[in-house]
TORTORKOL-319127 format. One line per 3 residues: number of its first residue (from 1); their letters; for each residue x, y, z of N, C-alpha, C. Coordinates in nm, 2 decimals, always signed. Layout:
N
NUM) A) X/Y/Z/X/Y/Z/X/Y/Z  ...
//
This chain:
81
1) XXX) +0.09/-2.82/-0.18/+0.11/-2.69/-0.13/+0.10/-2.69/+0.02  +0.19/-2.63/+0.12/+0.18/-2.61/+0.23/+0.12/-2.50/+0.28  +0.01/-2.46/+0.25/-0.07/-2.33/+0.32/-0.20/-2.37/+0.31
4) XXX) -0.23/-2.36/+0.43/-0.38/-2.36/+0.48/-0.46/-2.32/+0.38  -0.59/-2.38/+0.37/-0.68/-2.36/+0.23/-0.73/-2.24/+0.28  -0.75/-2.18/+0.43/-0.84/-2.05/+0.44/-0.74/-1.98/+0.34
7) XXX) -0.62/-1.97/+0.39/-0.51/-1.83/+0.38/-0.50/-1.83/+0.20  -0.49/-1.97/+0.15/-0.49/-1.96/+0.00/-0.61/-1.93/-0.07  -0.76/-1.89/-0.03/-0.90/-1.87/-0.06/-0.82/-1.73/-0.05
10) XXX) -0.84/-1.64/+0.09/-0.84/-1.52/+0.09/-0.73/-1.49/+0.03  -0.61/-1.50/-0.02/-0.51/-1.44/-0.10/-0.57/-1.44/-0.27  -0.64/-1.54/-0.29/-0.71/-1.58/-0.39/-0.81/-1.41/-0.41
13) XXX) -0.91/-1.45/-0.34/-1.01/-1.32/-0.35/-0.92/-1.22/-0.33  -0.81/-1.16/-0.33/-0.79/-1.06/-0.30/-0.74/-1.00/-0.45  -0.65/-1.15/-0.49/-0.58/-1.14/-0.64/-0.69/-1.09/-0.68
16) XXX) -0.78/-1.20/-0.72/-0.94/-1.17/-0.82/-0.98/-1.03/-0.81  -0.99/-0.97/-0.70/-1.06/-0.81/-0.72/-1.01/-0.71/-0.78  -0.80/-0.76/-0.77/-0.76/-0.67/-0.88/-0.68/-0.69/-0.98
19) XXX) -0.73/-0.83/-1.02/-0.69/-0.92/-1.12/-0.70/-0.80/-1.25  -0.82/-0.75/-1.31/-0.81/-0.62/-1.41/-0.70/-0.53/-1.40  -0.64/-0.56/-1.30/-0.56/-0.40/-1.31/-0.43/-0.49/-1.33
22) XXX) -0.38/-0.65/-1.31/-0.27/-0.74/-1.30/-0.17/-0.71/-1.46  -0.27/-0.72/-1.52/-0.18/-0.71/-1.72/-0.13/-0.58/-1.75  -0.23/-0.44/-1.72/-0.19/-0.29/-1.71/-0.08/-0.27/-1.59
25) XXX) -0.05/-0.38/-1.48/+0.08/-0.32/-1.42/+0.21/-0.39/-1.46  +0.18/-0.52/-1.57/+0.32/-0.58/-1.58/+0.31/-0.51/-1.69  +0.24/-0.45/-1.78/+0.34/-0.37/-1.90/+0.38/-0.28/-1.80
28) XXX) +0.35/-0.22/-1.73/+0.45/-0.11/-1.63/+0.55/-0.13/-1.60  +0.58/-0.25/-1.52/+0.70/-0.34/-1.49/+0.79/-0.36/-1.60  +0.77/-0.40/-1.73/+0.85/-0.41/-1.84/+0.95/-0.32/-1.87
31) XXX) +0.90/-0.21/-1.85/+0.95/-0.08/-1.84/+1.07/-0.01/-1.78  +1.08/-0.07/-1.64/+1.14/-0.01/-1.53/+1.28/-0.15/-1.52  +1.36/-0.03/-1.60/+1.51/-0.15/-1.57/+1.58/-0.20/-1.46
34) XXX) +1.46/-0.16/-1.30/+1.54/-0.22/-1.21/+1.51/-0.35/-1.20  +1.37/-0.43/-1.27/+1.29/-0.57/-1.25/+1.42/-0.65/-1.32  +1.45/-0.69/-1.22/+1.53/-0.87/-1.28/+1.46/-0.95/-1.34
37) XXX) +1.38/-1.02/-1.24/+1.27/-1.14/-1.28/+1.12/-1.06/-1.28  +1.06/-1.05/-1.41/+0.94/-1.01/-1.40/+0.81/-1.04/-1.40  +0.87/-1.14/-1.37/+0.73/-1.25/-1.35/+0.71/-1.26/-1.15
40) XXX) +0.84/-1.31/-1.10/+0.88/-1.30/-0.95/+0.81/-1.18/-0.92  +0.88/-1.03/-0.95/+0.84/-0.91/-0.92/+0.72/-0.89/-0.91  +0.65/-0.92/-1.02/+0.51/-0.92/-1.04/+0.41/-1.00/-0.97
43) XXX) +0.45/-1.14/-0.92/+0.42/-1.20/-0.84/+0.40/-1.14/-0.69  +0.50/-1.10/-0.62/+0.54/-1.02/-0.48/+0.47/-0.90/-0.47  +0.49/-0.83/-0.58/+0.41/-0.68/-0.57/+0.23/-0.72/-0.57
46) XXX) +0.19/-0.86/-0.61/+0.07/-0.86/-0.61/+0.05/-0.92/-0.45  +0.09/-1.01/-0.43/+0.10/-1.04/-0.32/+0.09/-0.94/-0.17  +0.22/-0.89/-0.14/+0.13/-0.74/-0.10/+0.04/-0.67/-0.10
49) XXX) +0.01/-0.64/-0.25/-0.11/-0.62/-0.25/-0.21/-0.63/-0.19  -0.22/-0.80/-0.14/-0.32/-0.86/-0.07/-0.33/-0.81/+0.08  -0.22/-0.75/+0.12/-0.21/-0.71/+0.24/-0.31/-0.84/+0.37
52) XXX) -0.30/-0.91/+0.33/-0.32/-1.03/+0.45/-0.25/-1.03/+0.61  -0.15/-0.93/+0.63/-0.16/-0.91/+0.77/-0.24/-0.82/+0.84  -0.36/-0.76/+0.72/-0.45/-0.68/+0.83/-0.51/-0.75/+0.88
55) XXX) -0.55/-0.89/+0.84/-0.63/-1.01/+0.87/-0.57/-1.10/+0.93  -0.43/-1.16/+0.90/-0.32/-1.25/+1.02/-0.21/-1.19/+1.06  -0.20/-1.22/+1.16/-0.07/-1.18/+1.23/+0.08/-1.24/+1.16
58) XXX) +0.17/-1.24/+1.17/+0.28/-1.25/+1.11/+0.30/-1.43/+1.20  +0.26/-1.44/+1.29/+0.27/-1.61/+1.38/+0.15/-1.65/+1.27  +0.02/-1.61/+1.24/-0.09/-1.65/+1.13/-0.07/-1.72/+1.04
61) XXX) +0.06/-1.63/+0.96/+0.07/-1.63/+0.77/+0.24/-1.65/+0.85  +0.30/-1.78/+0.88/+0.45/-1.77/+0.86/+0.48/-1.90/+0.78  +0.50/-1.83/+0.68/+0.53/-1.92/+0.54/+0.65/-1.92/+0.49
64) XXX) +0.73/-1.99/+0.45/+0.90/-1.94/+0.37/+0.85/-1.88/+0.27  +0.92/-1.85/+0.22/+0.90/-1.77/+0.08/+0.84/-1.82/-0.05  +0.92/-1.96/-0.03/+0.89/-2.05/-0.16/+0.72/-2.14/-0.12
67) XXX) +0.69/-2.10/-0.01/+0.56/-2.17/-0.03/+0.43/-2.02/-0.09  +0.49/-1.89/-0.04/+0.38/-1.80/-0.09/+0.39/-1.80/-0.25  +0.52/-1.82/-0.34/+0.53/-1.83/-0.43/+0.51/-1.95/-0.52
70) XXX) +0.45/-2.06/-0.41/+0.41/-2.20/-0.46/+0.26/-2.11/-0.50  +0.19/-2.09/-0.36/+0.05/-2.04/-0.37/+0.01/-1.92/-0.49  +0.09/-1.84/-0.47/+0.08/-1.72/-0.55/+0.07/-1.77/-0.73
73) XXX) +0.17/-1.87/-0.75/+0.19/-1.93/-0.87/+0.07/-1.98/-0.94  +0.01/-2.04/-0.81/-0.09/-2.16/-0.84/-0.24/-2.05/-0.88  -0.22/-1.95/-0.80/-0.34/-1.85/-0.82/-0.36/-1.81/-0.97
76) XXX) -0.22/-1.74/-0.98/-0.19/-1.70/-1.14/-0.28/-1.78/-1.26  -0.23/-1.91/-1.23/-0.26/-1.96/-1.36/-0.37/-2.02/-1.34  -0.46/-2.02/-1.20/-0.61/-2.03/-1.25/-0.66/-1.93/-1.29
79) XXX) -0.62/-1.85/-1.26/-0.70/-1.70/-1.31/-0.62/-1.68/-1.47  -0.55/-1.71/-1.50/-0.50/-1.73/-1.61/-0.40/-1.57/-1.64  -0.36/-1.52/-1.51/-0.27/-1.44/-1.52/-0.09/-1.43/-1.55
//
């Protein structure tokens, strides 16, 4: 994975705090016929969640896409979401 261990800790703790609320918003998501990929969707919306540019600047956290969703992935299934 190409992201810094800080940035993947704090995306980590951020998942974790509202990891309980993660399974009550994908049945939400199931729902709404605009979700293509509901795993992806689900992934991004948590992600924001983390809101990590209150804490780095956009030069901080400049990641492609496919490495937040390398990290984001990797979060998931330790936490077993």
């Amino acid at each position: 994975m190409k992201m810094s261990q800080e940035h993947y800790n704090y995306i980590k703790e951020k998942v974790i705090g509202i990891a309980n609320l993660i399974p009550k918003y994908k049945e939400h998501l199931k729902t709404d016929t605009r979700v293509k990929d509901l795993n992806k969707r689900l992934l991004w919306d948590v992600f924001y969640s983390t809101k990590i540019y209150n804490n780095y600047s956009y030069q901080e956290f400049d990641y492609k896409d496919t490495r937040i969703e390398t990290a984001m992935k990797a979060i998931f299934k330790e936490l077993n979401l």
